[in-house]
N, CA, C and O atoms as a DFTB+ gen file, in Angstrom:
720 C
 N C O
     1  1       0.829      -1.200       0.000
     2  2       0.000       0.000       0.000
     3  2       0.870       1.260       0.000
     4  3       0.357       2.299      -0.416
     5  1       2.493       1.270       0.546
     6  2       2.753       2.377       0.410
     7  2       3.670       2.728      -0.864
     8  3       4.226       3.825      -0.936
     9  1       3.800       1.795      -1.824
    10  2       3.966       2.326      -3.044
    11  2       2.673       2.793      -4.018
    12  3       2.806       3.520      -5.003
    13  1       1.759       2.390      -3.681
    14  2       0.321       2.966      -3.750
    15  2       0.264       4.188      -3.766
    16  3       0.273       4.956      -4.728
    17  1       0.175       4.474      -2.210
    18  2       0.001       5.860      -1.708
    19  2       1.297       6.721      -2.252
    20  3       1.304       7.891      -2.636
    21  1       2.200       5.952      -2.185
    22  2       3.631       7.198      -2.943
    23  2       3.217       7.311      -4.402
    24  3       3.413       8.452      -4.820
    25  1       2.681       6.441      -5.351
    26  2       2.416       7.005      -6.704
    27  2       1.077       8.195      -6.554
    28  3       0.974       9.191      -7.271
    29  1       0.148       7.820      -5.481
    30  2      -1.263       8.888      -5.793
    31  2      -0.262      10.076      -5.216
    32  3      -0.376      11.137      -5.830
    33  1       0.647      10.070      -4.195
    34  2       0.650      11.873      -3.892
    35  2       1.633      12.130      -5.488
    36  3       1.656      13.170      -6.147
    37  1       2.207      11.125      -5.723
    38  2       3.014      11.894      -7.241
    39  2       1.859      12.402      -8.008
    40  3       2.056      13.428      -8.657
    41  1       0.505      11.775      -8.050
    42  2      -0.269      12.235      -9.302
    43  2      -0.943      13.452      -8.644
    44  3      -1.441      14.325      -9.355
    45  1      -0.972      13.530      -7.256
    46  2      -1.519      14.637      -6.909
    47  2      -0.504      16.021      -6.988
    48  3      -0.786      17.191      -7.244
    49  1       0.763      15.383      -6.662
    50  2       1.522      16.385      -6.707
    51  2       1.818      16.943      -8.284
    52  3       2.029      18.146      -8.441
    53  1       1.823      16.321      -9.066
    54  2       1.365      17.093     -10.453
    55  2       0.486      17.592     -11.026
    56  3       0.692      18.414     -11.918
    57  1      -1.018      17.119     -10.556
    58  2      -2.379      17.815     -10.590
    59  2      -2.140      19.282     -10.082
    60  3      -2.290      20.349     -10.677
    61  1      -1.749      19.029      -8.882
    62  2      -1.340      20.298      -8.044
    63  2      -1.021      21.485      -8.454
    64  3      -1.756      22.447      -8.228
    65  1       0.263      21.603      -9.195
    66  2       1.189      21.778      -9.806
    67  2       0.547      22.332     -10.915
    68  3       0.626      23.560     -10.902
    69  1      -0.113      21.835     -11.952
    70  2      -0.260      21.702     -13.193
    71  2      -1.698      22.996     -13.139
    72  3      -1.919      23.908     -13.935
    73  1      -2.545      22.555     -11.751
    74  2      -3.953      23.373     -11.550
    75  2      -3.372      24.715     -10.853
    76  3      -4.082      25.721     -10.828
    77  1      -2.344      24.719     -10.404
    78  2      -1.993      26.027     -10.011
    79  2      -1.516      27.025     -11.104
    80  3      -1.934      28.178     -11.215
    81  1      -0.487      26.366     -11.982
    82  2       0.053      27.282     -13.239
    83  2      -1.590      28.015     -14.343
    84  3      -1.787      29.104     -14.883
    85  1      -2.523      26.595     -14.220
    86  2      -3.377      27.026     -15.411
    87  2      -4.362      28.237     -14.473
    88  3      -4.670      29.251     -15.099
    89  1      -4.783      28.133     -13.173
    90  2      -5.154      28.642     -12.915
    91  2      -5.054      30.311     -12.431
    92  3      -5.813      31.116     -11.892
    93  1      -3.506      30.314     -13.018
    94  2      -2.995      31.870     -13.133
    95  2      -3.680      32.342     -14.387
    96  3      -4.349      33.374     -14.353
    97  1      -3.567      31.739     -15.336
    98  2      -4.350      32.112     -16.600
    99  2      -5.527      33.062     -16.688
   100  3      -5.724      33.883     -17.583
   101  1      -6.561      32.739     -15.225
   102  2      -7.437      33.065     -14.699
   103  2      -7.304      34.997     -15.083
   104  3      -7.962      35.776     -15.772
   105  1      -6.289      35.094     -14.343
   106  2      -6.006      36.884     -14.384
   107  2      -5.537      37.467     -15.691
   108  3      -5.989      38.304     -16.472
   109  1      -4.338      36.624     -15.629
   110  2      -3.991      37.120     -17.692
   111  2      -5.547      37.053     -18.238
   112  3      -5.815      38.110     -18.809
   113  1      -6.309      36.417     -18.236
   114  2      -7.731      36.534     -18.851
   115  2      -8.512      37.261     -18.959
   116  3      -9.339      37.442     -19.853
   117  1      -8.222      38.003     -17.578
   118  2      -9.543      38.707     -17.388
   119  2      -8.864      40.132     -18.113
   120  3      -9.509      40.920     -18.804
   121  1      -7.161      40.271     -17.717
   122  2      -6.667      41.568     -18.143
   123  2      -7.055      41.787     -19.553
   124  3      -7.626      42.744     -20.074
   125  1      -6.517      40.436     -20.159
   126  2      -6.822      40.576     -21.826
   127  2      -7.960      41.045     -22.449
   128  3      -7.980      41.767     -23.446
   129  1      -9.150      40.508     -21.682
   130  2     -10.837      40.632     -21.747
   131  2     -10.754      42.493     -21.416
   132  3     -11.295      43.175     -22.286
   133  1     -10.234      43.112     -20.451
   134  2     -10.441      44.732     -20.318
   135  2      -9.761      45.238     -21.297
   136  3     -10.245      46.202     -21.890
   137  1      -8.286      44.626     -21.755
   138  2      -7.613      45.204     -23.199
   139  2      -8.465      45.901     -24.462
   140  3      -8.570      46.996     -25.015
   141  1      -9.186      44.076     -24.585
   142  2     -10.164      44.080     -25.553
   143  2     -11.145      45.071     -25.559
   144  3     -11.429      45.614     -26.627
   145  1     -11.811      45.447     -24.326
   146  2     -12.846      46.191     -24.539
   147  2     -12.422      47.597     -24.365
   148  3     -13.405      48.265     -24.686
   149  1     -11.621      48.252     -24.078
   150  2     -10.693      49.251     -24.283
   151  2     -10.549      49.230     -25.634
   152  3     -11.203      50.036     -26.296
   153  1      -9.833      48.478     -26.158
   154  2      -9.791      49.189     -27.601
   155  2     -10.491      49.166     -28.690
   156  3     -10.201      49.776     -29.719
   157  1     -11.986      48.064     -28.428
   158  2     -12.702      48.281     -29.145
   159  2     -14.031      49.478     -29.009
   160  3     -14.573      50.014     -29.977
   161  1     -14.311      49.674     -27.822
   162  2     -15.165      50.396     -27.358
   163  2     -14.694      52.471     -27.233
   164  3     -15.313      53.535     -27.249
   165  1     -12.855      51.873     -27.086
   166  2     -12.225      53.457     -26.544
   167  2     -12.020      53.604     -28.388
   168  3     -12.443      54.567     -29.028
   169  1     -11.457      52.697     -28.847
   170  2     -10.763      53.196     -30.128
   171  2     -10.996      52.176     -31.590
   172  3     -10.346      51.939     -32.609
   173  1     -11.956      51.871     -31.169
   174  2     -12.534      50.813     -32.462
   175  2     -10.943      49.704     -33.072
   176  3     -10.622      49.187     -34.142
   177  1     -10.561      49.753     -32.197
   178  2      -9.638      48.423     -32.649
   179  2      -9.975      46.787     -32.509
   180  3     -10.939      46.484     -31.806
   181  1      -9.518      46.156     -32.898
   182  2      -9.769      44.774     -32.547
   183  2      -8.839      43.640     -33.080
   184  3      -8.092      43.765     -34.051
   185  1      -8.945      42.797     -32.510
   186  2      -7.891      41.894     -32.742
   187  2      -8.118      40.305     -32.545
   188  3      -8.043      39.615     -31.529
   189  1      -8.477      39.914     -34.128
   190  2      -8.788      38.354     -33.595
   191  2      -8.301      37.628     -32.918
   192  3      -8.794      36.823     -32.127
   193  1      -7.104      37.891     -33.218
   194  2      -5.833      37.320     -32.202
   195  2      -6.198      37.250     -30.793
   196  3      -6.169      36.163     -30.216
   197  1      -6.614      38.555     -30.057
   198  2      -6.551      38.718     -29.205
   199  2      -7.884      37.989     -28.164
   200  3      -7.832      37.536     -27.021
   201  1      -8.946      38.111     -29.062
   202  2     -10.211      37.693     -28.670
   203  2      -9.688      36.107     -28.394
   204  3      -9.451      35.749     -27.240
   205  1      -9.529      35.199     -29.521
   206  2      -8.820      33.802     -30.163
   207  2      -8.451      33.585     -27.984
   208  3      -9.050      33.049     -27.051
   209  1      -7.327      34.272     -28.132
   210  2      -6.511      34.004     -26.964
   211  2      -7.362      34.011     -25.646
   212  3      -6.871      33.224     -24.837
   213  1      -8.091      34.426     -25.335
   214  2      -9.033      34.471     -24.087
   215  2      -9.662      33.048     -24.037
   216  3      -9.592      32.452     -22.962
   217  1     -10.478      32.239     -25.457
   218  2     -10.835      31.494     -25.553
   219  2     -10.198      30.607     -25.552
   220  3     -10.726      29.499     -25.459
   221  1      -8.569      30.764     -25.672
   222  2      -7.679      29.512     -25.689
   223  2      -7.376      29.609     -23.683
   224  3      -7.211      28.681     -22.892
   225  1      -7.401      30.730     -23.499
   226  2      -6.734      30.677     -21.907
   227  2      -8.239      30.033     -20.980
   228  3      -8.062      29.347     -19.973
   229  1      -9.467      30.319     -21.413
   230  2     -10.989      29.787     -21.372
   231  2     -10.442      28.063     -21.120
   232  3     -10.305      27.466     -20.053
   233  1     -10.187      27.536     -22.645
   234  2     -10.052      26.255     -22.034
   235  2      -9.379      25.293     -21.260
   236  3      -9.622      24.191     -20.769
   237  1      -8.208      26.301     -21.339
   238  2      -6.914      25.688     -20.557
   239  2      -7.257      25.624     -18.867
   240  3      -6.912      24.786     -18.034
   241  1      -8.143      26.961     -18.716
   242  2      -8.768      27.013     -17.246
   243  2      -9.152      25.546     -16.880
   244  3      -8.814      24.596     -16.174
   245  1     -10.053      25.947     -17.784
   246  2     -11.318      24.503     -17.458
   247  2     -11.215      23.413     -17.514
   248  3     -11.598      22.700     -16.587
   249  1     -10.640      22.906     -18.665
   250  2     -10.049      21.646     -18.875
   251  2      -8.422      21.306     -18.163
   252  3      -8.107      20.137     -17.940
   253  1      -7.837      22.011     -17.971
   254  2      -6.478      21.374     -17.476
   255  2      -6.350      21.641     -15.340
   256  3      -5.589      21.088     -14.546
   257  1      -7.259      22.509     -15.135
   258  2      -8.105      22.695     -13.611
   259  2      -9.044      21.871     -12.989
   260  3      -9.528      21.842     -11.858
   261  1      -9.230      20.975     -14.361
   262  2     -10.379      19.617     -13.561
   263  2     -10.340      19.068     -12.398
   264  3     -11.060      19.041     -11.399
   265  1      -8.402      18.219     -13.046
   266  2      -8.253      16.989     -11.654
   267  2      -7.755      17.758     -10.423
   268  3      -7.592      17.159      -9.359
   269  1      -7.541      18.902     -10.528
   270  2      -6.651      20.142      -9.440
   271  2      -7.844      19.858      -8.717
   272  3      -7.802      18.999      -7.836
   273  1      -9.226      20.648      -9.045
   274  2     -10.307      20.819      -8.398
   275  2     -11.003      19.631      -7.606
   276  3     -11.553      19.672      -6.506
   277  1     -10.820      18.526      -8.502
   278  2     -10.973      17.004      -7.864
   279  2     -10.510      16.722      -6.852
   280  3     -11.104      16.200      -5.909
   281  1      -8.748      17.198      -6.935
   282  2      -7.291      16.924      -5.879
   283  2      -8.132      17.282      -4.374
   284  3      -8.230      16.497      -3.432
   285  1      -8.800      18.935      -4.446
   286  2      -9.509      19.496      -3.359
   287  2      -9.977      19.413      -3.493
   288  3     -10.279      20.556      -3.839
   289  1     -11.287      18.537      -3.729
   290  2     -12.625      17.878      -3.386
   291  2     -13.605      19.384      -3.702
   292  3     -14.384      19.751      -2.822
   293  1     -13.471      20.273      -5.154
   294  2     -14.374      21.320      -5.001
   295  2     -15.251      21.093      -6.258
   296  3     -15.981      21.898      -6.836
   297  1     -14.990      19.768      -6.538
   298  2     -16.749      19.935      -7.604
   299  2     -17.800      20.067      -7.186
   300  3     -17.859      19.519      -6.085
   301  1     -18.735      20.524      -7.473
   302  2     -20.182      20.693      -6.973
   303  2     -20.744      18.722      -6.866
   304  3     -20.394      17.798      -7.601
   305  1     -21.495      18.708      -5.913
   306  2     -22.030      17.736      -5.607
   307  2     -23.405      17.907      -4.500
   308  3     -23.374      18.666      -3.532
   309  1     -24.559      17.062      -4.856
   310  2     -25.467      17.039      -4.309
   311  2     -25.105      16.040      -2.659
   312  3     -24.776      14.862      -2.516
   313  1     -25.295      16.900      -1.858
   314  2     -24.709      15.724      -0.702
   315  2     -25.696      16.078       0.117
   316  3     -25.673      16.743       1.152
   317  1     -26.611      15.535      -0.488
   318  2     -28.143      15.372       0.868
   319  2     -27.241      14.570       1.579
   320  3     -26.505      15.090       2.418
   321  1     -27.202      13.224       1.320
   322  2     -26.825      12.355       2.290
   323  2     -25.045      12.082       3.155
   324  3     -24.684      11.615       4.236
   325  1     -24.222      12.781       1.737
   326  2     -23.082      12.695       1.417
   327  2     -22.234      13.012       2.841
   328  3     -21.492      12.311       3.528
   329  1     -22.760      14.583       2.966
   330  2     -22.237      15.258       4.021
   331  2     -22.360      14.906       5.358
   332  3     -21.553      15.252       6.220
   333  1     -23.690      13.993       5.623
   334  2     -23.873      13.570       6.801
   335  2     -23.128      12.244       7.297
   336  3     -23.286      11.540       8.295
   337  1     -21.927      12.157       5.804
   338  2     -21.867      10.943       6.418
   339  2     -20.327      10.596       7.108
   340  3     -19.674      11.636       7.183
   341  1     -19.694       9.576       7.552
   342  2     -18.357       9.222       8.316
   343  2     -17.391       9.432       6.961
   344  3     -17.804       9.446       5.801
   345  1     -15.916       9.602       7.423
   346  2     -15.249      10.195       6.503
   347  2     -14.846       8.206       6.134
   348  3     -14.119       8.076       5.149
   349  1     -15.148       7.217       6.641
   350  2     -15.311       6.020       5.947
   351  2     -16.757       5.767       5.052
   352  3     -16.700       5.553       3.841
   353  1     -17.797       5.806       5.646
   354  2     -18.832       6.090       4.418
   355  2     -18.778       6.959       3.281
   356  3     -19.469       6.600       2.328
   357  1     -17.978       8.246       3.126
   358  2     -17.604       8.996       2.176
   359  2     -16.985       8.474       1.065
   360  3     -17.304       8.475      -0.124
   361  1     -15.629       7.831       1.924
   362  2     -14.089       7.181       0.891
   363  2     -15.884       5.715      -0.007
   364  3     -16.378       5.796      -1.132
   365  1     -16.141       4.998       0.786
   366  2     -16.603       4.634      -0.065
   367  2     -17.578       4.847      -0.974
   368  3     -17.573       3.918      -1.781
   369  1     -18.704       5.926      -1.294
   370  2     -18.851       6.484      -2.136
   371  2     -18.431       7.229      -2.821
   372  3     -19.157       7.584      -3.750
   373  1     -17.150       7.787      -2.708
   374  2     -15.822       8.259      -3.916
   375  2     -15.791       7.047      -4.513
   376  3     -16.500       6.887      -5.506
   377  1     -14.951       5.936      -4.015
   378  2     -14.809       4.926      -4.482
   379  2     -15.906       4.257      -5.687
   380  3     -15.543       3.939      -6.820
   381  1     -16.938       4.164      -5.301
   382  2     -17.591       3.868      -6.201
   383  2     -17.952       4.917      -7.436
   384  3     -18.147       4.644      -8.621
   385  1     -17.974       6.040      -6.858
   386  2     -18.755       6.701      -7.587
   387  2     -17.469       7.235      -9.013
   388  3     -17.652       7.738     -10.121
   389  1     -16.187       6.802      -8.249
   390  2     -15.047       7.139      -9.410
   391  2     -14.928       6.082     -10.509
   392  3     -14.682       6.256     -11.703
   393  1     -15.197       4.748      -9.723
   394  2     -15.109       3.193     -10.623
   395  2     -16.344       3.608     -11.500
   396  3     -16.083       3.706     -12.699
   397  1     -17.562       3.855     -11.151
   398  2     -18.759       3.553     -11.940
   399  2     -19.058       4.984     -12.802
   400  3     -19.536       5.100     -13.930
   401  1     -18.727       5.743     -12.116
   402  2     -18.541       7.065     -13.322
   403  2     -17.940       7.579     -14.057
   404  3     -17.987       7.412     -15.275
   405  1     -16.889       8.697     -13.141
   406  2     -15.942       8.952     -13.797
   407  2     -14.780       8.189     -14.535
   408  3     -14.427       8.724     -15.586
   409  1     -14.245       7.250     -14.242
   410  2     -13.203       6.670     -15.155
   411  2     -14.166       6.310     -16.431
   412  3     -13.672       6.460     -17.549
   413  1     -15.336       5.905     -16.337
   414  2     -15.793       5.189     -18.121
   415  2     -16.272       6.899     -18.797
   416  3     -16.188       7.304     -19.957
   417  1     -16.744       7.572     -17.629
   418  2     -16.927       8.779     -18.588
   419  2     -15.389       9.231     -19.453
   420  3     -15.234       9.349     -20.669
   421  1     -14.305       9.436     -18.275
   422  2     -13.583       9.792     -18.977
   423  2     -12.780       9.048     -20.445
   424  3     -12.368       9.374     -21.558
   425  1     -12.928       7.611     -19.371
   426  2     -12.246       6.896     -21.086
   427  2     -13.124       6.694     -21.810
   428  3     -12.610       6.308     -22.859
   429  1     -14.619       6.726     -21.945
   430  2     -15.197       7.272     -23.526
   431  2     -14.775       8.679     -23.983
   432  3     -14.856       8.901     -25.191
   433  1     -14.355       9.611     -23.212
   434  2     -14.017      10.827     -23.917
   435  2     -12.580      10.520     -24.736
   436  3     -12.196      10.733     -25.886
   437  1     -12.195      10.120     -23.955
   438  2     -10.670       9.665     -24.600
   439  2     -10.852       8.880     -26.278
   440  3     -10.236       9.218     -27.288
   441  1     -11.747       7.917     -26.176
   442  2     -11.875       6.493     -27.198
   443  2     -12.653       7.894     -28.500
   444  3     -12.131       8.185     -29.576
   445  1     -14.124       8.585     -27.864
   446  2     -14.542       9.429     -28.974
   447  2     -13.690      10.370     -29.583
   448  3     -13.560      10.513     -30.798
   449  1     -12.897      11.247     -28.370
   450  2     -12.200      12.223     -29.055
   451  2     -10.886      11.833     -30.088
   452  3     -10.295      12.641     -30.806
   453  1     -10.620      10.498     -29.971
   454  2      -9.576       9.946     -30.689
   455  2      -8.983      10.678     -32.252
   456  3      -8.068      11.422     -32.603
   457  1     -10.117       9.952     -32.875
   458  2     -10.068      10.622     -34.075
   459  2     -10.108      12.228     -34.309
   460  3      -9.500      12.808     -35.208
   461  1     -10.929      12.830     -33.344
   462  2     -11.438      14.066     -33.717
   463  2      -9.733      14.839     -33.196
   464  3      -9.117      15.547     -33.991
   465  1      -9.344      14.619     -32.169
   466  2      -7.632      15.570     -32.144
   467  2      -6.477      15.027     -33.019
   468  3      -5.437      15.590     -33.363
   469  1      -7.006      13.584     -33.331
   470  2      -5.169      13.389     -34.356
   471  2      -5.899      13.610     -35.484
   472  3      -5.084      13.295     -36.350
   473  1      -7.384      14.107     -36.336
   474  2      -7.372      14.923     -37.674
   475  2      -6.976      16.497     -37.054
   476  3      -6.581      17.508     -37.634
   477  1      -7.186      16.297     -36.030
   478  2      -7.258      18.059     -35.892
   479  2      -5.302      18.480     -35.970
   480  3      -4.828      19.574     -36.278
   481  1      -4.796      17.657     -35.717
   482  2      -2.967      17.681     -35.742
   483  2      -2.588      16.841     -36.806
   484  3      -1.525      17.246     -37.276
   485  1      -2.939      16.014     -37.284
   486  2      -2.610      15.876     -38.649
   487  2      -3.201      16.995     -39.724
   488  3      -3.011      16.751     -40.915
   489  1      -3.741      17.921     -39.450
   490  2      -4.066      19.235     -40.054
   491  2      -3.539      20.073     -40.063
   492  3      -3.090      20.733     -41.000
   493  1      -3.493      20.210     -38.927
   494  2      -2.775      21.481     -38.018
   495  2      -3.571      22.199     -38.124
   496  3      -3.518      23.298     -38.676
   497  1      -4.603      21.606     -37.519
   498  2      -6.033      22.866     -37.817
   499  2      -5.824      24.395     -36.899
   500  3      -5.494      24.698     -35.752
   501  1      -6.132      24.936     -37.844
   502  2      -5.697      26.817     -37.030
   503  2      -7.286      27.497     -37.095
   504  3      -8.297      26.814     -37.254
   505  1      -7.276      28.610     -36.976
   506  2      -8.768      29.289     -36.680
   507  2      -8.699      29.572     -38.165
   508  3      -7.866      29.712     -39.061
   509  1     -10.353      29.586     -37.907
   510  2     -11.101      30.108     -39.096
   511  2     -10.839      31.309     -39.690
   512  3     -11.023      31.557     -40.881
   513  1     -10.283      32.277     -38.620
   514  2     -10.070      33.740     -39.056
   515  2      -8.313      33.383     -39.588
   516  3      -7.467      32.595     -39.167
   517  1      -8.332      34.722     -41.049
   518  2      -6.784      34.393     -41.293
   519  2      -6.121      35.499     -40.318
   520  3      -5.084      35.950     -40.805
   521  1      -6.437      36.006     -39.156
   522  2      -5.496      36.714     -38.138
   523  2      -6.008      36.326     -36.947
   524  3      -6.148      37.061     -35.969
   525  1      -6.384      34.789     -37.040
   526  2      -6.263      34.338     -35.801
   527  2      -5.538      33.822     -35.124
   528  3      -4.437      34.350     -34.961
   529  1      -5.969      32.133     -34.207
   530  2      -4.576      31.886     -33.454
   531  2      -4.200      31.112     -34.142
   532  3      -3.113      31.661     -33.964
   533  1      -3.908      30.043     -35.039
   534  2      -3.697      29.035     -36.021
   535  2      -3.005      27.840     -35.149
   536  3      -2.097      27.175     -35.650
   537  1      -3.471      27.597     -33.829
   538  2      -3.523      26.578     -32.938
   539  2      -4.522      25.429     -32.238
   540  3      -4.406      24.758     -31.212
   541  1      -5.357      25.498     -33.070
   542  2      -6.308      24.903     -32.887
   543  2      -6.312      23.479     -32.219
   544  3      -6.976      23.118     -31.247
   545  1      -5.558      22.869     -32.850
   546  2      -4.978      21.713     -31.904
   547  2      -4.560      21.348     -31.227
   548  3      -4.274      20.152     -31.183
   549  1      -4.200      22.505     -29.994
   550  2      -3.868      22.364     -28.983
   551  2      -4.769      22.306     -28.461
   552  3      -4.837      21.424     -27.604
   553  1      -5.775      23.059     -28.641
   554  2      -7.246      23.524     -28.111
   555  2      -7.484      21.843     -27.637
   556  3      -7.372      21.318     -26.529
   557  1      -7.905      21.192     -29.140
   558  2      -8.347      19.387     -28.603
   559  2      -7.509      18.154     -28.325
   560  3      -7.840      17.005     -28.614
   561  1      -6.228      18.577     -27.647
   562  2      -5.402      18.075     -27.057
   563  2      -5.450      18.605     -25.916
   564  3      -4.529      18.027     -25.339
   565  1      -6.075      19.600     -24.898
   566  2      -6.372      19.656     -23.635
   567  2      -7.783      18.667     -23.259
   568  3      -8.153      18.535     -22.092
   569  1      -8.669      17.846     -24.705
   570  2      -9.465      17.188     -24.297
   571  2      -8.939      15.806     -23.792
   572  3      -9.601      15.002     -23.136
   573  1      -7.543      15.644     -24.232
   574  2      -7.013      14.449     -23.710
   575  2      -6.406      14.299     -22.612
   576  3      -6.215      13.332     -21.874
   577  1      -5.983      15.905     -22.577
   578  2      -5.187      15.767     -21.223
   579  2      -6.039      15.811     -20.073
   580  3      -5.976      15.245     -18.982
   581  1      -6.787      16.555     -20.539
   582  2      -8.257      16.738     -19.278
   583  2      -8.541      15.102     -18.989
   584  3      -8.393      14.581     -17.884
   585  1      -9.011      14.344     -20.299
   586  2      -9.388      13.114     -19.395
   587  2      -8.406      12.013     -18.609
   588  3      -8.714      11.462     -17.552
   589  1      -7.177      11.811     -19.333
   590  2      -6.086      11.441     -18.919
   591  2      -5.663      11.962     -17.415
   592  3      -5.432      11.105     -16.561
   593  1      -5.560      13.337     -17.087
   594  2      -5.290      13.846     -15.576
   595  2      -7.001      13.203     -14.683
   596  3      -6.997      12.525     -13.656
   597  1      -7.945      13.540     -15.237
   598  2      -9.216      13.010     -14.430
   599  2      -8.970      11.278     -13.764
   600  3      -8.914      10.716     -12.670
   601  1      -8.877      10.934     -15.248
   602  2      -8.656       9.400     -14.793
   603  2      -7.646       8.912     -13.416
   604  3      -7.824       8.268     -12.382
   605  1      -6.619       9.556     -14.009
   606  2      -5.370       9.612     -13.073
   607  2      -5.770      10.037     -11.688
   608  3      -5.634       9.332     -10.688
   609  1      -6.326      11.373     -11.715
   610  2      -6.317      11.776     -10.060
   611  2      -7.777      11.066      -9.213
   612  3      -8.137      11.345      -8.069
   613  1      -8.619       9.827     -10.430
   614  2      -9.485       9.047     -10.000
   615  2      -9.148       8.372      -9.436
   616  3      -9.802       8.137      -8.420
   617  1      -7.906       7.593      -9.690
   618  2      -6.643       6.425      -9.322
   619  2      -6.748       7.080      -7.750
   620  3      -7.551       6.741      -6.880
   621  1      -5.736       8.078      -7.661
   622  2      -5.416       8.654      -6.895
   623  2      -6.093       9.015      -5.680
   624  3      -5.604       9.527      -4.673
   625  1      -7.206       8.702      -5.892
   626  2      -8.482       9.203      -4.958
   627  2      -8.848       7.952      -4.426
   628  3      -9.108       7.760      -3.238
   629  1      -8.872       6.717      -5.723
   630  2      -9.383       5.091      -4.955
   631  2      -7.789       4.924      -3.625
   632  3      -7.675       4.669      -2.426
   633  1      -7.193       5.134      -4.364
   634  2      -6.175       4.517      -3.322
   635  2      -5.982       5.104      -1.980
   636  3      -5.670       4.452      -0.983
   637  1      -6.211       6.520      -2.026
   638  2      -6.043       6.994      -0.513
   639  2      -7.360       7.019       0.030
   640  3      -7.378       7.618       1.105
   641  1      -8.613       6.524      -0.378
   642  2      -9.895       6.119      -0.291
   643  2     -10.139       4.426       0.635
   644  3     -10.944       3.961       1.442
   645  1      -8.494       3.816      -0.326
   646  2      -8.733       2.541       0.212
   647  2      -7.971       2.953       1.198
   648  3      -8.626       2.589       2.175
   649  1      -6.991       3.487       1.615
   650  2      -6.193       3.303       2.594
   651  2      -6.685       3.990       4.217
   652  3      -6.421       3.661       5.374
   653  1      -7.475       5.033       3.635
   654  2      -8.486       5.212       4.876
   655  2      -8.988       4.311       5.121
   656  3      -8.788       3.944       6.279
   657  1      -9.820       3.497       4.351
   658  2     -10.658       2.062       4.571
   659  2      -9.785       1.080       5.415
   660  3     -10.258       0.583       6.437
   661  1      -8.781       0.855       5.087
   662  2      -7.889       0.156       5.758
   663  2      -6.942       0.433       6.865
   664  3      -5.942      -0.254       7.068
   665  1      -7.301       1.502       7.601
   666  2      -6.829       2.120       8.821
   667  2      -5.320       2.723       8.403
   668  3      -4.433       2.611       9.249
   669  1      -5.043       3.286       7.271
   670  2      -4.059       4.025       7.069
   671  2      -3.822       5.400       7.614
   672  3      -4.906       5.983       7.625
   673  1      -2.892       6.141       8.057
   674  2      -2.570       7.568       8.705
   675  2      -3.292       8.437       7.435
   676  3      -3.924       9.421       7.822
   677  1      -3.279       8.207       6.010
   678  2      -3.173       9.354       5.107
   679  2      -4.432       9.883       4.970
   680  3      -5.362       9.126       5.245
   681  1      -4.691      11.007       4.609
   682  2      -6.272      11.022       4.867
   683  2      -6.545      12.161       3.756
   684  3      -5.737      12.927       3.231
   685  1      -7.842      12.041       3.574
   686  2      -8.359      12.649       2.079
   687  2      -8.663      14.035       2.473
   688  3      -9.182      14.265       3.566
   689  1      -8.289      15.225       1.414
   690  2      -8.545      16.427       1.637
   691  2     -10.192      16.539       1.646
   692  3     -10.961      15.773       1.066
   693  1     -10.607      17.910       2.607
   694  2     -12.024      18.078       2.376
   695  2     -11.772      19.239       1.564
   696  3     -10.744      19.894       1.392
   697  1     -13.221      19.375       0.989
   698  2     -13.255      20.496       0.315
   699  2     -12.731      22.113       0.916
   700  3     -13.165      22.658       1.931
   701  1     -11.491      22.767      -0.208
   702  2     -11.080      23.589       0.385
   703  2      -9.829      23.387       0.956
   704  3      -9.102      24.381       0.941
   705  1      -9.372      22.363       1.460
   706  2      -8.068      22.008       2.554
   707  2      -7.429      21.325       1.410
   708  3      -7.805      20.493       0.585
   709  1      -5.696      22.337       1.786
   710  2      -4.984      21.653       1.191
   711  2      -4.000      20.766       1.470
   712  3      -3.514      20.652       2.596
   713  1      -3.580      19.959       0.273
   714  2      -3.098      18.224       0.905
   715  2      -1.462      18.397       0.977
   716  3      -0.771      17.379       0.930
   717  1      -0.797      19.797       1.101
   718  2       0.984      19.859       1.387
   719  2       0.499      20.520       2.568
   720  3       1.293      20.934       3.413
């Protein structure tokens, strides 16, 4: 179990890591978004480019901030019952609810999006506009990485899930609390 638990804090410790950098993006975003409306509103300028880029920093948020948000337990969840319950009744509805959901959700995203990102990079598909970002494929290569990190920090969640179950010291972040 404790090469277990030493691979989930590695995947957490790169979730970590990975949800902190994208989630700077957050501010470059919003600055870019006041740029924009400054110079279209102050001085009729505009810039596909520039618009392009908000929507690229848009997905990088969202999609590469998934398993971060997972790491700290801050997805939205209905917990009529959830919350009331022992932090061993919990681990095992993670547990299940990661086996029976999330991992097949994510690896059908993986199996559908297959085709759709290696035409999109065997293209090198770029934006529609000719002064846009002409990166488009990076865009649907955060759909892989998104499910690939999900899956992963699913792993990551059964195992220190089981190891609570099994009277281990390590113990699962609550929402909000962080796990260094």
């Amino acid at each position: 179990m404790k090469v277990l638990l030493a691979i989930a804090r590695g995947i957490d410790a790169v979730n970590d890591t990975l949800g902190r950098w994208m989630a700077s993006l957050t501010l470059i975003m919003v600055l870019v978004t006041v740029i924009i409306v400054v110079l279209r509103y102050g001085f009729s300028i505009g810039f596909i480019w520039m618009q392009e880029s908000v929507r690229f920093m848009h997905c990088f948020v969202f999609l590469l901030c998934a398993a971060y948000t997972l790491l700290h337990n801050g997805h939205v969840r209905v917990d009529i019952f959830y919350a009331k319950m022992s932090e061993r009744g919990k681990a095992r509805v993670d547990i299940v609810g990661t086996v029976l959901f999330l991992i097949p959700v994510c690896a059908a995203i993986l199996i559908y999006s297959h085709d759709y990102v290696l035409n999109s990079w065997r293209e090198m598909e770029g934006s529609l506009e000719e002064r846009g970002l002409h990166a488009v494929y990076l865009l649907k290569t955060c759909i892989w990485i998104f499910a690939i990190s999900m899956i992963a920090q699913g792993v990551s969640r059964i195992v220190h899930c089981t190891a609570l179950l099994l009277g281990d010291d390590s113990r699962r972040p609550t929402q909000g609390e962080e796990i260094f």
